[in-house]
C-alpha positions as CSV (number, residue, x, y, z in Angstrom):
1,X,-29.7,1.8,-5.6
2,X,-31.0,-1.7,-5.6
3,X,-34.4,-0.1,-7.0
4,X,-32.4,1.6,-9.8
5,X,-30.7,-1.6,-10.7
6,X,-34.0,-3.5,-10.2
7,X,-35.8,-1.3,-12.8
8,X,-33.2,-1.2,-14.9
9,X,-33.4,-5.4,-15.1
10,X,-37.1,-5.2,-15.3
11,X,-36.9,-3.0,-18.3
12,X,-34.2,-5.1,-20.2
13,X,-37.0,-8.1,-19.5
14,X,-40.2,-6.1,-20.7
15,X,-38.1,-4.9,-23.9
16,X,-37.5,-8.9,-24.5
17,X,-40.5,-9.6,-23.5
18,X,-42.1,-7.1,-26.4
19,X,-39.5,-8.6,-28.7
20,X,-40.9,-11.7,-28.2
21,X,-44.9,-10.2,-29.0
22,X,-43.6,-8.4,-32.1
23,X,-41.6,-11.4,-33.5
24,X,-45.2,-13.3,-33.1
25,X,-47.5,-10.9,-34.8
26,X,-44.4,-10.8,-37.9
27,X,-45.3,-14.6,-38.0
28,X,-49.2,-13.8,-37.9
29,X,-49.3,-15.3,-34.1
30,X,-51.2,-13.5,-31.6
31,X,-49.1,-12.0,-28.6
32,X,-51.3,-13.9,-26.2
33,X,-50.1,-17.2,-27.6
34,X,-46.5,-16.8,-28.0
35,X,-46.7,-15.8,-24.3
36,X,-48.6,-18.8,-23.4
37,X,-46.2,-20.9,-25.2
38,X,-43.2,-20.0,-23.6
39,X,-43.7,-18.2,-20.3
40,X,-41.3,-20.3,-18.1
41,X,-38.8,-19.6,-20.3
42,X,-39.4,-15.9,-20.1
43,X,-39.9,-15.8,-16.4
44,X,-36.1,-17.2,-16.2
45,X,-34.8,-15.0,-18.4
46,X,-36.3,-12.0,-16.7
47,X,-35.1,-13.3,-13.5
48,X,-31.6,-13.8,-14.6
49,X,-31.4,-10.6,-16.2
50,X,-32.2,-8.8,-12.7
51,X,-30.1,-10.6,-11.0
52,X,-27.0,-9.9,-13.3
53,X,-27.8,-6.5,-13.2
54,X,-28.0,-6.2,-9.6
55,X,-24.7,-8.1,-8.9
56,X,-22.8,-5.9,-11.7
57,X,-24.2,-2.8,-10.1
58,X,-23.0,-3.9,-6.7
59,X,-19.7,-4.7,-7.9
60,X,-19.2,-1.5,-9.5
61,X,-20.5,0.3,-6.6
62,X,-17.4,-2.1,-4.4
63,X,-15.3,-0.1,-7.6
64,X,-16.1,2.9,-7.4
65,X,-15.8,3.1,-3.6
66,X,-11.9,1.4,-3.9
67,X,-10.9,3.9,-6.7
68,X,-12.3,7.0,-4.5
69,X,-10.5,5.4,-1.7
70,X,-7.4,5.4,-3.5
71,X,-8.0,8.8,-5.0
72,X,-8.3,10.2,-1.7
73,X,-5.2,8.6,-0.3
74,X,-3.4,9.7,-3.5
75,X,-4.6,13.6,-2.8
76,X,-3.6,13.0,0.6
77,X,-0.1,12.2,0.5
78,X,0.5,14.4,-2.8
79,X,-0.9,17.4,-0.9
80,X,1.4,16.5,2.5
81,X,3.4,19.6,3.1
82,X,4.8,21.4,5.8
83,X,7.1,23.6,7.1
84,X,10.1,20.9,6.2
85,X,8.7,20.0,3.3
86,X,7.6,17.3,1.6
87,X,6.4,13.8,3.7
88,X,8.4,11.1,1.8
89,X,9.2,8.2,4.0
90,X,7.2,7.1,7.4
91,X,8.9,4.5,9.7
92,X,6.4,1.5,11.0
93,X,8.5,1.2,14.0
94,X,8.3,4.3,16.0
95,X,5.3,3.7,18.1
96,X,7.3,0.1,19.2
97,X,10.5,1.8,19.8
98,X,9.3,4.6,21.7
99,X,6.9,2.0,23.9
100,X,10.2,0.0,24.3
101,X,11.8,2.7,25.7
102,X,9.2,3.6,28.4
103,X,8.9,0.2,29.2
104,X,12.6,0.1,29.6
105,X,12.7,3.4,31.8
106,X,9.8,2.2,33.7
107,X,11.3,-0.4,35.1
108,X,14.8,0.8,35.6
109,X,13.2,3.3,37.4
110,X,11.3,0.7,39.5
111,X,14.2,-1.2,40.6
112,X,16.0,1.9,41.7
113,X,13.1,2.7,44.1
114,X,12.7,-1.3,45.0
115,X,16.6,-1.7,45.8
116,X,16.4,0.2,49.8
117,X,13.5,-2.0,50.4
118,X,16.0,-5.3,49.2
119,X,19.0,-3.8,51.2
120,X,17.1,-3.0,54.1
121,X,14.9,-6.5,54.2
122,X,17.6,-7.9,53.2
123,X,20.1,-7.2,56.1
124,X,22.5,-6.3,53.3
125,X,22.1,-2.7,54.3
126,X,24.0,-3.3,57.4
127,X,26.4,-5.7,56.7
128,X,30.1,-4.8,54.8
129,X,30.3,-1.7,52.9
130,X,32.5,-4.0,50.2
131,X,29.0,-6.2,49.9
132,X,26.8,-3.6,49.6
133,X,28.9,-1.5,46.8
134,X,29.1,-4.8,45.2
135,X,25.2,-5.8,45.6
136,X,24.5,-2.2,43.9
137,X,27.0,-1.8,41.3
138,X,25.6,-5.6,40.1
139,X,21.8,-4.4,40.0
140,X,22.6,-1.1,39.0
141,X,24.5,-2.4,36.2
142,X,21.4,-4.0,34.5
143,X,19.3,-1.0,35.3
144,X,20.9,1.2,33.7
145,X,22.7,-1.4,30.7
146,X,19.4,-2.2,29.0
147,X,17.9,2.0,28.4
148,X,21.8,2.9,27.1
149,X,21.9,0.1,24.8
150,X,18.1,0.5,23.6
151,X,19.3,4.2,23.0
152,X,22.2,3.6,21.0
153,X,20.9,1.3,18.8
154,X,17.3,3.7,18.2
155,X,18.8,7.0,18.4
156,X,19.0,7.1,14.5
157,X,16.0,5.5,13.8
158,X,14.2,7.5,11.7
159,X,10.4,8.0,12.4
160,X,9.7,10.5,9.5
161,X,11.5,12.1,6.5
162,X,10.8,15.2,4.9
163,X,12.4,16.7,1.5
164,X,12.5,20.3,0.7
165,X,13.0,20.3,-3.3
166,X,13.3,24.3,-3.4
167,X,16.5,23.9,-1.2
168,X,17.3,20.0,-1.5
169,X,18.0,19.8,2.7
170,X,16.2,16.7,3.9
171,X,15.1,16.6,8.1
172,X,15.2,13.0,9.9
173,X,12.6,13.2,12.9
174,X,13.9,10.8,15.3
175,X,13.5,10.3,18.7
176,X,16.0,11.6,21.8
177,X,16.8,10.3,25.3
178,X,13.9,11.8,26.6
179,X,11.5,10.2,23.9
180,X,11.3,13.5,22.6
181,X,11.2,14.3,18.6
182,X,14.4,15.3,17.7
183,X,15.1,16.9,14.1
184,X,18.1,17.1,11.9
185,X,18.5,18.9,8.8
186,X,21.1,17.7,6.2
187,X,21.5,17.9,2.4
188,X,22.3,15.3,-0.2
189,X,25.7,16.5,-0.3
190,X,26.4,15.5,3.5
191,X,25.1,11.5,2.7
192,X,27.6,8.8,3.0
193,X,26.8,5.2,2.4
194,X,29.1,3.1,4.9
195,X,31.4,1.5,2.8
196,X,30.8,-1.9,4.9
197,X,26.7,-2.4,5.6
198,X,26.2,-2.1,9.3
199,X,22.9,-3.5,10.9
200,X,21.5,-0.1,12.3
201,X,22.6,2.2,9.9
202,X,21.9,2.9,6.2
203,X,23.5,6.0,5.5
204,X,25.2,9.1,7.3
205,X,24.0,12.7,7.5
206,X,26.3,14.7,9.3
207,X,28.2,12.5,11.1
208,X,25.1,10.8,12.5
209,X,24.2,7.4,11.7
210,X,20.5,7.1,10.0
211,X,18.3,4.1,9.4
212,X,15.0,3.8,6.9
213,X,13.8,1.3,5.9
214,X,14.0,1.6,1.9
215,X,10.8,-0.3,1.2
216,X,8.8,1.9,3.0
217,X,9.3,4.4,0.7
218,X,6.2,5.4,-1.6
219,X,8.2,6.5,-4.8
220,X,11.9,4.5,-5.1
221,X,13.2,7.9,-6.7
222,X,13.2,9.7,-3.5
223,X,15.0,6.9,-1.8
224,X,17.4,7.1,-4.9
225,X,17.7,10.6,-4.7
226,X,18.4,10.5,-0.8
227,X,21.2,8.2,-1.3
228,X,22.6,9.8,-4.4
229,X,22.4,6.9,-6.7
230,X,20.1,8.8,-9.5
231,X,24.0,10.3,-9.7
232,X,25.6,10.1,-13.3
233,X,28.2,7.1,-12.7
234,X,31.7,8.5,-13.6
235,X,35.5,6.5,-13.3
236,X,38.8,7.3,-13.6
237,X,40.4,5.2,-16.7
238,X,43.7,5.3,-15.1
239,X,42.6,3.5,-12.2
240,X,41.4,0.2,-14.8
241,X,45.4,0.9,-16.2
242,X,46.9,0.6,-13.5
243,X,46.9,-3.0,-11.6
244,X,48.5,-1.8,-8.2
245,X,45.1,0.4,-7.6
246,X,41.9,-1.5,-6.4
C-alpha cells in the first residue's frame, strides 16, 4: 500500500517535474537549466506531494476500514433472527445482575454452613433454647433478606427482547430464581404503562412488571411500537364538556 501511494506521489512529481522542462524549451531554455535553476524548489515540492499522498491514502484506508466495520455490524443486527423473532433491544445489565445474585447466594449460603461452627464455639448452642431461636432467626434474617429483595427488584429485568412482526407477540428473556433464562411471550395488546412511573418497572405484559431501558433501543420505533404510542391519539369530546370529569 505505502508503495502504491509512494509511486502514485512520485508520478504526480515527475509529471511536474516534465511540466517544468516543457515550459522551458516553450521559452527556448534548455531542460538542463531550468532544472538547475530551481531544483530545491522541486525537491520540496516532490516531497510534499508524497507525503500528502501517503497521509490521504492512510486516512482513507482508517475510512474504509470504519465504514466496513459499520457495514458489518449493520448486516449483523439486520440479519438477527431466531425462533422468537426479531433481536430489538439488549439489556447492559444482565451480566451484573446475574453476578449480584450469585454473589448474594454465595454468601447466604456460606453463613448457613458458618452458623453451627458460631453456635457451637460460641456456647450458644447449649445455652436457652429462647437465645438460640433468637441468635438464628436474627442471622437468618439477613441471609435470606438480601437474595429475596435482589429477586424482587430483578425478576423483571429484561435481558433481551425479541419481536415477531408476522404475529406482533413480543418475548422478554429475563432471569428466574435459579439464574435461569426465563421467557415470556405477550403481545402489544396486553402492554400497560403504570399510570404512576415506578422505579423498576416500565410497562406491564401480562400482569408482570417489565423494565428496559428505552435508550438502549437501536431504532426508537420499536420502543414506540412496544409501548403503543405510534397509536392514532383519539378523545372523547364529552369528556372536555363536561367539568365534573378529569
Amino acid at each position: 500500500m505505502f508503495q502504491l501511494h509512494f509511486a502514485r506521489g512520485l508520478r504526480t512529481g515527475i509529471s511536474q517535474t516534465f511540466s517544468i522542462q516543457f515550459a522551458a524549451l516553450r521559452y527556448g531554455r534548455p531542460a538542463s537549466h531550468a532544472c538547475r535553476r530551481l531544483p530545491l524548489k522541486t525537491q520540496e515540492q516532490l516531497y510534499h506531494t508524497v507525503k500528502r499522498s501517503f497521509l490521504n491514502g492512510a486516512s482513507n484506508k482508517v475510512q474504509l476500514a470504519s465504514i466496513q466495520r459499520m457495514v458489518r455490524n449493520l448486516s449483523t443486527s439486520s440479519t438477527c433472527h431466531s425462533e422468537e423473532g426479531k433481536l430489538i433491544y439488549s439489556g447492559n445489565l444482565g451480566n451484573a445482575v446475574r453476578g449480584v445474585k450469585m454473589f448474594s447466594y454465595t454468601s447466604s449460603g456460606a453463613s448457613l454452613c458458618v452458623m453451627p461452627y458460631i453456635l457451637l464455639k460460641t456456647g450458644i448452642g447449649v445455652q436457652s433454647l429462647v437465645l438460640k431461636g433468637a441468635f438464628c432467626g436474627v442471622i437468618g434474617f439477613f441471609t435470606f433478606l438480601t437474595p429475596i429483595l435482589l429477586h424482587i427488584i430483578t425478576k423483571g429485568y429484561v435481558v433481551r427482547l425479541y419481536h415477531n412482526q408476522d404475529t406482533d407477540t413480543y418475548t422478554a428473556v429475563t432471569y428466574n430464581v435459579l439464574l435461569m433464562e426465563k421467557k415470556t411471550v405477550f403481545r402489544q395488546s396486553e402492554v400497560k404503562i403504570p399510570g404512576v412511573s415506578k422505579m423498576f418497572t416500565t410497562f406491564y405484559a401480562d400482569k408482570k412488571s417489565m423494565l428496559v431501558n428505552p435508550i438502549l433501543f437501536p431504532l426508537p420505533h420499536d420502543y414506540n411500537h412496544l409501548m403503543g404510542y405510534d397509536k392514532p391519539f383519539s378523545f372523547d369530546t364529552e369528556d372536555l364538556d363536561d367539568p365534573n370529569k378529569s
